[in-house]
C-alpha positions in Angstrom: 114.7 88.3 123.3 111.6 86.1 122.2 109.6 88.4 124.8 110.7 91.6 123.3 109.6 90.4 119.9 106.5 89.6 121.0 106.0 92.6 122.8 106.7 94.5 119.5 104.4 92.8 117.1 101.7 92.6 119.4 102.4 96.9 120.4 102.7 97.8 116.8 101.0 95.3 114.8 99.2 97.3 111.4 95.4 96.1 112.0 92.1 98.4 111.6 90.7 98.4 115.2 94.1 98.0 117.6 92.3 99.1 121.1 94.8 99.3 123.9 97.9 98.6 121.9 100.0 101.7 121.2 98.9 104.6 119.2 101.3 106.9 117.3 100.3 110.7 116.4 102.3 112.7 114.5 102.1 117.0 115.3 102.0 119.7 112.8 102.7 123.1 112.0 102.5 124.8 108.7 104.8 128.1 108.9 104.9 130.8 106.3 108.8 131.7 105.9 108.8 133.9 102.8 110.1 137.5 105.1 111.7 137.9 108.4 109.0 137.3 110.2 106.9 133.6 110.2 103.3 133.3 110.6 101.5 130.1 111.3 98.9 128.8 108.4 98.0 125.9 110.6 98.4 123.3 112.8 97.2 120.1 114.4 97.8 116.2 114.3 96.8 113.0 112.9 96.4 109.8 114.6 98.0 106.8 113.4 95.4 104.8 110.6 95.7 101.5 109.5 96.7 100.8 105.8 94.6 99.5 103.2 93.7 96.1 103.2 95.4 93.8 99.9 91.7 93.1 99.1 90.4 96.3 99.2 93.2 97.6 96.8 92.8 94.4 94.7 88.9 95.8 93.9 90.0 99.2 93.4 92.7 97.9 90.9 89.9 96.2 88.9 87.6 98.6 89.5 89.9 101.1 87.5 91.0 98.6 85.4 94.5 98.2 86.3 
């Protein structure tokens, strides 16, 4: 079980630059549904991105002064 913790963190651990771990994109379509018929608007993907770092929302707190 340790190993398969492990495995985990180190596969899906939130850091900036994660070269050769795993990498999660998530595919798109926007659909018009308003008759019968639907007609694409648009469609693609995004690639997973890390989250903000607690300092750099700690400056943009006092930055806006919040």
């Amino acid at each position: 079980m340790d190993f398969l913790l492990k495995n985990f963190l180190y596969n899906f651990k939130n850091l900036r630059w994660a070269k050769g771990r795993r990498e999660t994109y998530l595919c798109y379509v926007v659909k018009r549904r308003d008759s019968a018929t639907s007609c694409s608007l648009d469609f693609g993907y995004l690639r997973n991105q890390p989250l903000y770092e607690v300092d750099d929302l700690r400056d943009a707190f006092k930055t806006l002064g919040l």
